[in-house]
C-alpha positions as CSV (number, residue, x, y, z in Angstrom):
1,X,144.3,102.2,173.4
2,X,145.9,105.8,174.1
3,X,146.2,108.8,171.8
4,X,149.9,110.0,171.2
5,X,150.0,113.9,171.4
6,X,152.8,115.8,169.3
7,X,155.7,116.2,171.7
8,X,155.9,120.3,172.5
9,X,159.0,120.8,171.0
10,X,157.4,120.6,167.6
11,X,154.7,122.4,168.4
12,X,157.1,124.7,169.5
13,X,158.5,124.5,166.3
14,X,155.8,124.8,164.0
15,X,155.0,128.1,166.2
16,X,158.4,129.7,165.3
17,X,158.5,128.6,161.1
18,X,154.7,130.6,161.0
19,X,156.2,133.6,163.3
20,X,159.2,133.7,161.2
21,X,157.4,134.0,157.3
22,X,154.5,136.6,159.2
23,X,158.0,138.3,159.7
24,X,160.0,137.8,156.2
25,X,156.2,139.0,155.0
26,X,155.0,142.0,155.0
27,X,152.1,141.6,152.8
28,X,151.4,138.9,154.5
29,X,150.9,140.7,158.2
30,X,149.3,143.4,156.4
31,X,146.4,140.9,155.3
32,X,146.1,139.9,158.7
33,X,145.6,143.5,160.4
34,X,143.0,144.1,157.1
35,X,141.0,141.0,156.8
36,X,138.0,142.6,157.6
37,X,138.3,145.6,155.5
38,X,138.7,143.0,152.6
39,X,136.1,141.2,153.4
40,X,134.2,144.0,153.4
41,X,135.4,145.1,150.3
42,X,134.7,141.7,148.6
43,X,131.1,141.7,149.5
44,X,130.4,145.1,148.2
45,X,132.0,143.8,145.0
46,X,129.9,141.0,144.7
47,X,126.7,143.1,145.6
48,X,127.7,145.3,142.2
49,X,128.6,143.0,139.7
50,X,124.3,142.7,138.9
51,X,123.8,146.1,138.8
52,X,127.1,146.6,136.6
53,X,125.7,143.9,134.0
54,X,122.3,145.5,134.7
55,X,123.9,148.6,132.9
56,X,124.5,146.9,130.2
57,X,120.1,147.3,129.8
58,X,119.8,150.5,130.7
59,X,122.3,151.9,128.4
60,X,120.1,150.2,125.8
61,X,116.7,152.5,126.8
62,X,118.0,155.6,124.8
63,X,117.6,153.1,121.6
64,X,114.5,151.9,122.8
65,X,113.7,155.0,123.0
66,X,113.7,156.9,119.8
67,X,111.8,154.2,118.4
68,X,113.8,153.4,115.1
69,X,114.0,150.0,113.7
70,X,117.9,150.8,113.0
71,X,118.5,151.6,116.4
72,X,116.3,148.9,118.5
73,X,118.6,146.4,116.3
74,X,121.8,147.8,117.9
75,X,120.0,147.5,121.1
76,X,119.0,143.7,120.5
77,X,122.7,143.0,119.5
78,X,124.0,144.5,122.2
79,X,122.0,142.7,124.9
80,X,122.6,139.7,122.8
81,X,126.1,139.8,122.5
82,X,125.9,140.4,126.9
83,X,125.9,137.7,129.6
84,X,123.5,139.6,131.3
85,X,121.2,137.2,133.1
86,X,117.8,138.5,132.1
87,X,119.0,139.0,128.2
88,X,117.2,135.6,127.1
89,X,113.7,137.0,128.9
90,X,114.0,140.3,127.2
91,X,114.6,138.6,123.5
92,X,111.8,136.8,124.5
93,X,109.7,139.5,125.6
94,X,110.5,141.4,122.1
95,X,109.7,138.5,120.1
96,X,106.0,138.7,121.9
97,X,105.5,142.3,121.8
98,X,105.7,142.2,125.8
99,X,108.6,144.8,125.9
100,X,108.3,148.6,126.9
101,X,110.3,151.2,127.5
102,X,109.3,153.9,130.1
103,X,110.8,157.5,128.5
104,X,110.2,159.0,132.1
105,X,111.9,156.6,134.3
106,X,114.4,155.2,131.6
107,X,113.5,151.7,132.7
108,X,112.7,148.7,130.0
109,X,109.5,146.6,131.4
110,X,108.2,143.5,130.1
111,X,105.4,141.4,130.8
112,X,105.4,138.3,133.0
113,X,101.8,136.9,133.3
114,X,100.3,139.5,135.1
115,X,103.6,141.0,136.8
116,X,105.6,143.7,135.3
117,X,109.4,143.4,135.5
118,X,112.2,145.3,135.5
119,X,114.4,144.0,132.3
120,X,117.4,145.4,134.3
121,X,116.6,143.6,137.2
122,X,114.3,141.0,137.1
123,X,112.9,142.4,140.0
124,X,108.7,143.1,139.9
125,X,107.9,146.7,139.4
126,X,104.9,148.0,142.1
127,X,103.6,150.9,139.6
128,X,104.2,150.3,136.3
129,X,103.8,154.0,134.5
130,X,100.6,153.4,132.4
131,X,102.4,155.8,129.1
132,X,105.4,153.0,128.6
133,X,105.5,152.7,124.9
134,X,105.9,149.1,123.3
135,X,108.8,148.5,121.4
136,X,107.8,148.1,117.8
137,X,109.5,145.3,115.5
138,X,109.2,144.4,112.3
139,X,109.4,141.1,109.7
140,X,113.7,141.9,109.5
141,X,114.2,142.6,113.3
142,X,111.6,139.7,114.1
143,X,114.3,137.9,112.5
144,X,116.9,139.3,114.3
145,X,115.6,138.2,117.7
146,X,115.1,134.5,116.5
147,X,118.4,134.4,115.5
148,X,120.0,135.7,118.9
149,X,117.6,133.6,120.6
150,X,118.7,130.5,118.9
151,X,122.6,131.7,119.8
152,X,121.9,131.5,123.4
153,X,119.8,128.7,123.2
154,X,123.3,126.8,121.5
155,X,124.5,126.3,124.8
156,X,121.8,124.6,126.0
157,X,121.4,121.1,127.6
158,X,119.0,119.7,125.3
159,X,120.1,118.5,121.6
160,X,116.5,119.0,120.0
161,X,116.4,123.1,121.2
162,X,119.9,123.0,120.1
163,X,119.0,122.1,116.3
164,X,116.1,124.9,116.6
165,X,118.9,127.3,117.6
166,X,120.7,126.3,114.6
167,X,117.6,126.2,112.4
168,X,117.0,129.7,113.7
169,X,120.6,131.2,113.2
170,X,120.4,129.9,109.5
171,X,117.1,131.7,108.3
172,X,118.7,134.6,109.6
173,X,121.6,134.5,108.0
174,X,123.7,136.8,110.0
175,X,127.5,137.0,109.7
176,X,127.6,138.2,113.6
177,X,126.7,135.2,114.3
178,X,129.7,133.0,112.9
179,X,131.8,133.6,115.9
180,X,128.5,131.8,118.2
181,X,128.2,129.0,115.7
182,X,132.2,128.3,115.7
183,X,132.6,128.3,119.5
184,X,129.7,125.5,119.1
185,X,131.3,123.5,117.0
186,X,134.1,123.1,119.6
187,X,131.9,121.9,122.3
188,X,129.3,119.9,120.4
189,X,129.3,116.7,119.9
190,X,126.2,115.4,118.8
191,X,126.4,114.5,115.0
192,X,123.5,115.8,113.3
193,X,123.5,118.9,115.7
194,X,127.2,119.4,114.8
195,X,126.1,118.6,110.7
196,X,123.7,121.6,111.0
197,X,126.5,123.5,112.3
198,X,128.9,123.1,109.7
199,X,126.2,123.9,106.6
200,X,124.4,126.8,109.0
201,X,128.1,128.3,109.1
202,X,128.7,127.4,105.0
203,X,125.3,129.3,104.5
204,X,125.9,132.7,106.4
205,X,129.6,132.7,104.9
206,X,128.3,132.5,101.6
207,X,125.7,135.1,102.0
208,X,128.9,137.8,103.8
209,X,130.3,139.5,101.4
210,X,133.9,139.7,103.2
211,X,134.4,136.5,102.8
212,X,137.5,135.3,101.0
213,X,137.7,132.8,97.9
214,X,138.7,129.9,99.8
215,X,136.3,130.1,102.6
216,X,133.6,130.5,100.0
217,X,135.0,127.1,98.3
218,X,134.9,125.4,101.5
219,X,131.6,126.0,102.3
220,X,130.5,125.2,98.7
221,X,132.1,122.0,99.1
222,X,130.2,121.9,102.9
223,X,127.0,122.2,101.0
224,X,127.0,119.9,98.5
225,X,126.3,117.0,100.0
226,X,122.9,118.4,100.5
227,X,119.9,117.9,98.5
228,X,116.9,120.7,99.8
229,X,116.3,123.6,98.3
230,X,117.9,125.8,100.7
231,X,121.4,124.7,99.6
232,X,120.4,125.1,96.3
233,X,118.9,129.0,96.4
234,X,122.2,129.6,98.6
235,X,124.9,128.4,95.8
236,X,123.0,129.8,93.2
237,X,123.3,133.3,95.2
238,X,127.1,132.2,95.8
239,X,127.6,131.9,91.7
240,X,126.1,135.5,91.5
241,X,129.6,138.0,90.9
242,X,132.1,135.5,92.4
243,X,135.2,134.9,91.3
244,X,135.9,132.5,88.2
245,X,137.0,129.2,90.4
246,X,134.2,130.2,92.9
247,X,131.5,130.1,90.7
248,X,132.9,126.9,88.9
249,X,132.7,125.5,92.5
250,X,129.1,126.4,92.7
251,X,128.2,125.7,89.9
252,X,129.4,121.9,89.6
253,X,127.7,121.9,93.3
254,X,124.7,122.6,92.1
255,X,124.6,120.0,89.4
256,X,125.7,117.4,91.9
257,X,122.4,118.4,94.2
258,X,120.5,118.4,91.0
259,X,121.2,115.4,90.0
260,X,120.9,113.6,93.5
261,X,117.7,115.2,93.9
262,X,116.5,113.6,90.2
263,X,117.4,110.2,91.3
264,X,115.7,110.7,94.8
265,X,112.5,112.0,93.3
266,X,112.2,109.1,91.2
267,X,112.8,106.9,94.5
268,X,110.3,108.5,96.1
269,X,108.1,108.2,93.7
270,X,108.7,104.7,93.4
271,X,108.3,104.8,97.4
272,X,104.6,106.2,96.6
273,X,103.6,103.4,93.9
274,X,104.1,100.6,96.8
275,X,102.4,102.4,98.5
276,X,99.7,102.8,96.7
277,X,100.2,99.6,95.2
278,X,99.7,97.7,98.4
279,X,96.2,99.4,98.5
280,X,95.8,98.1,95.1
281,X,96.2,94.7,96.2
282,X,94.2,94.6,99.3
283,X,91.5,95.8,97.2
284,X,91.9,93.7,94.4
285,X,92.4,90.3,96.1
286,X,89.0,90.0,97.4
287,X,88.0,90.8,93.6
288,X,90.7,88.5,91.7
289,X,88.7,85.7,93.8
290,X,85.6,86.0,93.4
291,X,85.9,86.8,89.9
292,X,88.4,84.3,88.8
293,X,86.1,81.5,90.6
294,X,82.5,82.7,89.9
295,X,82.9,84.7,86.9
296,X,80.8,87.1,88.5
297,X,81.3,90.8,88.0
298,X,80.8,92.8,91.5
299,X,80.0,96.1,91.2
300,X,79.5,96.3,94.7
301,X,83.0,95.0,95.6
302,X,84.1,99.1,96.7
303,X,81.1,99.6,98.9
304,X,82.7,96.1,100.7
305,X,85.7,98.3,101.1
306,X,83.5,101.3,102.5
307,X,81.9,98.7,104.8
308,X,85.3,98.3,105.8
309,X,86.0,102.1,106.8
310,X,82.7,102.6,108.6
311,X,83.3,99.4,110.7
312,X,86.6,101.0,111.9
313,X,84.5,104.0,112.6
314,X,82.6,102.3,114.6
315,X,85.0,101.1,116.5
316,X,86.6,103.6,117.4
317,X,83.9,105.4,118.7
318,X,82.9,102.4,120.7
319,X,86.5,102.6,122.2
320,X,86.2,106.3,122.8
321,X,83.0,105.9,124.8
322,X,83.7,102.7,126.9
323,X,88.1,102.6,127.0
324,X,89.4,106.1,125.7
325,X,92.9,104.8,127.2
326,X,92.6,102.0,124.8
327,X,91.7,104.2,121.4
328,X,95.1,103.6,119.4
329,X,94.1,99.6,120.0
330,X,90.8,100.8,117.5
331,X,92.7,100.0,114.3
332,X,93.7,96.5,115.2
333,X,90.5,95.7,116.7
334,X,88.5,96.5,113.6
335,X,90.3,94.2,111.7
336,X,88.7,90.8,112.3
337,X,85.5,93.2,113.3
338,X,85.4,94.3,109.2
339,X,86.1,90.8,107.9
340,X,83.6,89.3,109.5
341,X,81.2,91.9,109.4
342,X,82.1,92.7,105.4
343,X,82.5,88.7,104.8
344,X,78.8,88.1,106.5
345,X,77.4,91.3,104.1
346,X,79.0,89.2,100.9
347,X,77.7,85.8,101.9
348,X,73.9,87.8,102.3
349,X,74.1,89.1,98.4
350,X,75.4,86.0,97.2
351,X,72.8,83.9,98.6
352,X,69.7,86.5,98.4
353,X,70.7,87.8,95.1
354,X,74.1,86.3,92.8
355,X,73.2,82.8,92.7
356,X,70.1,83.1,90.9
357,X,72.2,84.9,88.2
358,X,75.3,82.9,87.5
359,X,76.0,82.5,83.7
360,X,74.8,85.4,82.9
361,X,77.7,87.9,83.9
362,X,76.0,91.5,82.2
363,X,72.7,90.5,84.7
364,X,75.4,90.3,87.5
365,X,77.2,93.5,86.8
366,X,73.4,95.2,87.1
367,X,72.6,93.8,90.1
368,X,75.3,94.6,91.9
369,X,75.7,97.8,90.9
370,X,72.0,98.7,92.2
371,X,73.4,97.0,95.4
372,X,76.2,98.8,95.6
373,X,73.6,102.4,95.5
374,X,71.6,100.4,97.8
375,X,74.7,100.5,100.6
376,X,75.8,103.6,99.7
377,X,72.1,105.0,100.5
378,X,71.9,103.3,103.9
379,X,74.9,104.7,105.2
380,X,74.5,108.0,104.2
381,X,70.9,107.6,105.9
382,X,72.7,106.2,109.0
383,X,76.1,108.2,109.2
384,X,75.4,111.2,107.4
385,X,76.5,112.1,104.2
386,X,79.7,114.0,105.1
387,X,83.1,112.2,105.8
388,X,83.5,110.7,109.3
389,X,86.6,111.1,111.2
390,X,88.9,108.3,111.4
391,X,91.7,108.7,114.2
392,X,95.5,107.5,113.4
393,X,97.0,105.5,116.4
394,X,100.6,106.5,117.8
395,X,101.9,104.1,116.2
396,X,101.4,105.0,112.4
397,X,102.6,108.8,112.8
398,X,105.2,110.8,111.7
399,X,108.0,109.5,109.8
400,X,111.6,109.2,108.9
401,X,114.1,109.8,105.9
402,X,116.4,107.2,104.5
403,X,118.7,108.2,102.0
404,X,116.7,111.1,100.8
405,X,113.5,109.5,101.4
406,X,110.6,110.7,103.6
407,X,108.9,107.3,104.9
408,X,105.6,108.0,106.6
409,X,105.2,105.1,109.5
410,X,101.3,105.0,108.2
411,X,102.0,104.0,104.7
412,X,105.2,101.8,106.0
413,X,102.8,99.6,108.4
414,X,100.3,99.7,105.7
415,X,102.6,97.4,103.3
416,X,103.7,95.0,105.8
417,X,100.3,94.2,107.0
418,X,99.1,93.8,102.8
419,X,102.4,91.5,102.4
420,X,101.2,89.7,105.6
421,X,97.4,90.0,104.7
422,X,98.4,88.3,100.8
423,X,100.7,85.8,102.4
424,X,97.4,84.8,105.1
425,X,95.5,84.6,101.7
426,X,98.1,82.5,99.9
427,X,97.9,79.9,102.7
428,X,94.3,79.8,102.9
429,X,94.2,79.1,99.1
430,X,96.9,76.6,99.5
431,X,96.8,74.7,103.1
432,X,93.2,74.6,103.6
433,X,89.9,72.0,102.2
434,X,88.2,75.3,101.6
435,X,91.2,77.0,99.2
436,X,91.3,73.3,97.5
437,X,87.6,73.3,96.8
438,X,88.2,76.9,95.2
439,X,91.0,75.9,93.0
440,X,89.0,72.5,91.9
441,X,86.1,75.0,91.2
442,X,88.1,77.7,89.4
443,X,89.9,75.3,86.9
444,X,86.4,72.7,86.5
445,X,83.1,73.5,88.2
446,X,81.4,70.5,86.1
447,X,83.9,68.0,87.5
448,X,84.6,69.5,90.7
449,X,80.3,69.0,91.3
450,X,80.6,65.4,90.0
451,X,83.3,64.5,92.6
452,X,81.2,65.5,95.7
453,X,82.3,69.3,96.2
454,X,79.2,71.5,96.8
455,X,79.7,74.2,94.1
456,X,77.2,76.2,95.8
457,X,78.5,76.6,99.4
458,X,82.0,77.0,97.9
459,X,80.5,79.9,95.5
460,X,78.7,81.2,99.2
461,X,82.6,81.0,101.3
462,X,84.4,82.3,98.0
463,X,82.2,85.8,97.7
464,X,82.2,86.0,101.8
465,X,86.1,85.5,101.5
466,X,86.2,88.5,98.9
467,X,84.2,90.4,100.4
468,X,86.2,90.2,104.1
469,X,89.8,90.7,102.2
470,X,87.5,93.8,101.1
471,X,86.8,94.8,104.3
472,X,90.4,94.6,105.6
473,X,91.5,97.1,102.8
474,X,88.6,99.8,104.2
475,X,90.2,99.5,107.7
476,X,93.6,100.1,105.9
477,X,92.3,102.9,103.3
478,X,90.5,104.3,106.7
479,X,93.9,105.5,107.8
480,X,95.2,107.4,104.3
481,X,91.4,108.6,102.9
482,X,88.6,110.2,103.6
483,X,86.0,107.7,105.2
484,X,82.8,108.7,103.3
485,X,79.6,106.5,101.5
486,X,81.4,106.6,97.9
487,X,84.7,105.9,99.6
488,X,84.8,102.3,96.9
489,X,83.9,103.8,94.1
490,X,87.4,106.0,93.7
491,X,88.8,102.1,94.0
492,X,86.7,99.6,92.1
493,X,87.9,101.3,88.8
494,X,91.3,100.7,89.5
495,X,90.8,97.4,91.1
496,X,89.1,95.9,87.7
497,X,92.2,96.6,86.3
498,X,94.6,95.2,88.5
499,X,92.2,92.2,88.3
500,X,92.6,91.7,84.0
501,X,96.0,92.8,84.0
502,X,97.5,90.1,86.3
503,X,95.3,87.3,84.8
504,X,91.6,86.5,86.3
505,X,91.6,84.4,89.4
506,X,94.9,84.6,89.8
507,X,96.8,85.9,93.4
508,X,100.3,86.2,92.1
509,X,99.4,87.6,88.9
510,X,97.1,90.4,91.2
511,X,100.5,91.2,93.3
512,X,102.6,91.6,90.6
513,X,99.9,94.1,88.4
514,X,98.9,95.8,91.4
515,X,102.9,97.1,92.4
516,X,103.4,97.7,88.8
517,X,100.5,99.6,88.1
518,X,100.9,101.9,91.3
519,X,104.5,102.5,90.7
520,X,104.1,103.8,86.7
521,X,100.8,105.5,87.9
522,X,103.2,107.8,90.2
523,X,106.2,107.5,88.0
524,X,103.9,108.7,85.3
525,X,102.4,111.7,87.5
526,X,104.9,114.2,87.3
527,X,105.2,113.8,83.8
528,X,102.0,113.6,82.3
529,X,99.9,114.8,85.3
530,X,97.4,112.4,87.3
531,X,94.7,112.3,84.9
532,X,96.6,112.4,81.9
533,X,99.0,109.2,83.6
534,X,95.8,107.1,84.3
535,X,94.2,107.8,80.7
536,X,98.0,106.2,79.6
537,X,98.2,103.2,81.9
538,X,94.0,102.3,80.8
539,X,95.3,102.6,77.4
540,X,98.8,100.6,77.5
541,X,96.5,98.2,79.2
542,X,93.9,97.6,76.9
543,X,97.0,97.0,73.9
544,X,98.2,94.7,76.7
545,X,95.3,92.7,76.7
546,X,95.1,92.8,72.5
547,X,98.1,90.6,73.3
548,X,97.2,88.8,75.9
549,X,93.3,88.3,77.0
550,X,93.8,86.7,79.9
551,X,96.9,88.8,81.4
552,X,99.7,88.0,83.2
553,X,99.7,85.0,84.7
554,X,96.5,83.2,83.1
555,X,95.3,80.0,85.3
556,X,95.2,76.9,83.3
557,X,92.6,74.2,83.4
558,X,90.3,72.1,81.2
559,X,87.3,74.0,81.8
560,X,89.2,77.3,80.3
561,X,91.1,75.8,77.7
562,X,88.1,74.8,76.2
């Protein structure tokens, strides 16, 4: 294969169309003779352009200088309001107190680990003068700074230091900054980003006073979909001295937030009492058995629940000394850990001390009660008397908002693992020869013994079952309390009641007065106070029980109809 050259003629050609426009062109074989010279001139244009923007600094020293806070705000707006490339290192520096001016050089320095820098420059400086004065701010120009650092920070990559900007811009409330936050709004695209946006821009138009009517009715309307408090203090400053339509605007606004944020308190609140009702029932369930099928009254259930915390403790410490990689794993490792552990505790009072008492519930309620000092005593001899520190996994912090709410991910896995714990209990008391046995007790002990079920064992397996669901709520209560030797006692109160409200022995009628009870205990808080609401639910409950003695749900059966 051979390679075809252009014939000469059109190289020729081509030759005489160039010759001919250098010709027709004067400019054009000007450029030519001068291409040097240009370039010349290009590069030395190039090698300015710093030191022009670096001007922009120095002609700010002279404020620096005479050492007003009027004057060094100027200065910050006008390196702000620059592209100079070294104007988010000297906000920064400000905003630290690493920024001084030198009166003798007229140079502004700041701080870079143990370099000193030129601000106009960048460049490191060899002998810093050792009189530069540090540019003072104050609370208002601190303020100032953040701002201006959060509008060059609204160009940035990231969406989280974006929101900061805009959190920033908005506590300083500067109307400079409106023309920043709506060349944002054209670019961005992210929608809560762009949502803080809009209401950061409603807030500073409503706090400029040259702002006309209808821009101060649009950003009304902008913040009133909002429910903080913010929005609120800025609407009622909008209502101040406006115009008649202006502060109707705000003023139905602020009802509307008012309102929302009524209906969202109360749903938060009802948030809180399952929450705290699902404590409520891990408590309780361990109780509502052994009480409904023994008749027994354990004082000593809380310090079961204590047993609990400790063995989570535990746990966690062992983790921390033998797998620290493995430490968030603690929480669901001391689950079967405290059954077991609580459960074996239970079946060891039961046998050594309860079952020489039965029938006679008051001797019961004594004895466990000096049991229940008895634990307390040995783990304050063992741990300490002070609270022990209990670490959350990874898993169960922070939290989210929906619709209004705050939902903590502690208190959220919390109440899925009691609806999974009650539903484990359900089928143990349903699907299993030992939950059978229990019933049979519960409604009959007399004929359950005289058709071959050993009342005792089942009395020994019923108190260790209580006393394990027990120990699952300390690992739970580990997580939202202090972890301390009277840990139980703040519970076993509340979990007597739960236990009489929903009907003795019974799990259902536990569920239902456990959720109810924690959701009027913090529906009743704000009202009445916590004390006061707790004094109220003990006495609604004991005109409950005028009515009906054996609660809620009341289990049936020969031996307690009799």
């Amino acid at each position: 294969m051979r390679f075809i050259n252009p014939k000469p003629s059109m190289w020729a050609q081509i030759t005489a169309m160039i010759t001919s426009i250098a010709q027709r062109l004067p400019t054009a074989r000007w450029i030519a003779r001068n291409a040097c010279a240009l370039a010349v001139v290009l590069l030395a244009c190039l090698t300015w352009m710093p030191y022009a923007r670096a001007d922009v600094v120095t002609d700010t020293v002279p404020l620096f200088v005479a050492d007003n806070f009027a004057d060094t705000a100027a200065a910050v707006e006008k390196i702000a309001s620059s592209s100079h490339p070294n104007a988010l290192a000297i906000l920064e520096a400000i905003a630290d107190r690493r920024l001084s001016v030198d009166t003798k050089a007229g140079l502004l320095l700041y701080k870079s680990g143990a370099t000193t820098r030129d601000a106009a420059t960048g460049q490191p400086v060899a002998t810093p003068s050792p009189d530069a004065l540090l540019v003072r701010v104050n609370n208002r120009l601190r303020g100032q700074v953040e701002a201006a650092l959060g509008a060059l920070a609204l160009t940035g990559a990231d969406p989280e230091k974006r929101l900061q900007a805009v959190e920033a811009i908005a506590k300083a409330k500067n109307p400079s900054d409106l023309q920043r936050i709506n060349a944002a709004l054209k670019s961005e695209t992210v929608p809560r980003v762009r949502a803080s946006l809009v209401t950061t821009r409603a807030t500073i138009q409503l706090y400029a006073p040259e702002t006309s009517a209808p821009d101060q009715i649009a950003a009304i309307a902008a913040l009133s979909d909002r429910t903080d408090a913010e929005a609120l203090s800025t609407l009622r400053h909008a209502a101040q001295n406006a115009r008649a339509d202006v502060r109707q605007a705000a003023t139905a606004a602020i009802g509307s937030i008012e309102r929302r944020q009524y209906f969202t308190s109360m749903a938060q609140n009802v948030w809180y009492g399952l929450s705290l009702g699902s404590v409520l029932l891990l408590a309780s369930a361990g109780l509502a058995i052994t009480f409904g099928v023994m008749g027994v009254i354990n004082m000593a259930h809380g310090e079961m629940v204590m047993i609990g915390a400790y063995t989570t403790y535990v746990v966690q410490e062992t983790l921390r000394a033998v797998a620290p990689g493995a430490i968030d794993a603690a929480v669901v490792l001391a689950l079967p850990i405290a059954f077991l552990t609580a459960g074996a505790v239970g079946v060891a009072i039961e046998r050594g001390i309860i079952r020489f008492l039965y029938g006679r519930p008051l001797e019961t309620l004594l004895a466990t009660w000096g049991v229940s000092l008895i634990l307390q005593q040995a783990i304050r001899a063992y741990f300490g008397a002070s609270n022990v520190q209990v670490s959350t996994p990874g898993f169960m912090n922070g939290n989210f908002d929906v619709l209004g709410l705050t939902i903590t991910y502690g208190r959220l896995w919390i109440i899925i693992f009691t609806l999974l714990a009650f539903l484990a209990l359900q089928l143990v008391m349903k699907a299993t020869p030992l939950g059978l046995q229990m019933r049979a007790v519960t409604q009959n002990r007399r004929m359950a013994a005289s058709m071959g079920i050993r009342t005792s064992h089942v009395d020994a397996l019923t108190f260790g079952l209580g006393c394990g669901v027990a120990g699952i709520a300390g690992v739970a209560l580990s997580q939202i309390d202090n972890v301390a030797p009277n840990l139980g006692q703040s519970y076993i109160v509340d979990c007597f009641m739960v236990v009489v409200f929903g009907g003795v022995g019974n799990l259902w009628g536990t569920f239902v007065s456990a959720f109810t009870l924690g959701i009027a205990n913090k529906l009743l808080e704000p009202i009445a106070g916590a004390v006061l609401g707790k004094i109220a639910i003990l006495v609604l409950l004991i005109l409950f029980i005028q009515k009906r003695p054996r609660g809620l749900f009341a289990l049936k059966g020969r031996a307690i109809e009799a």
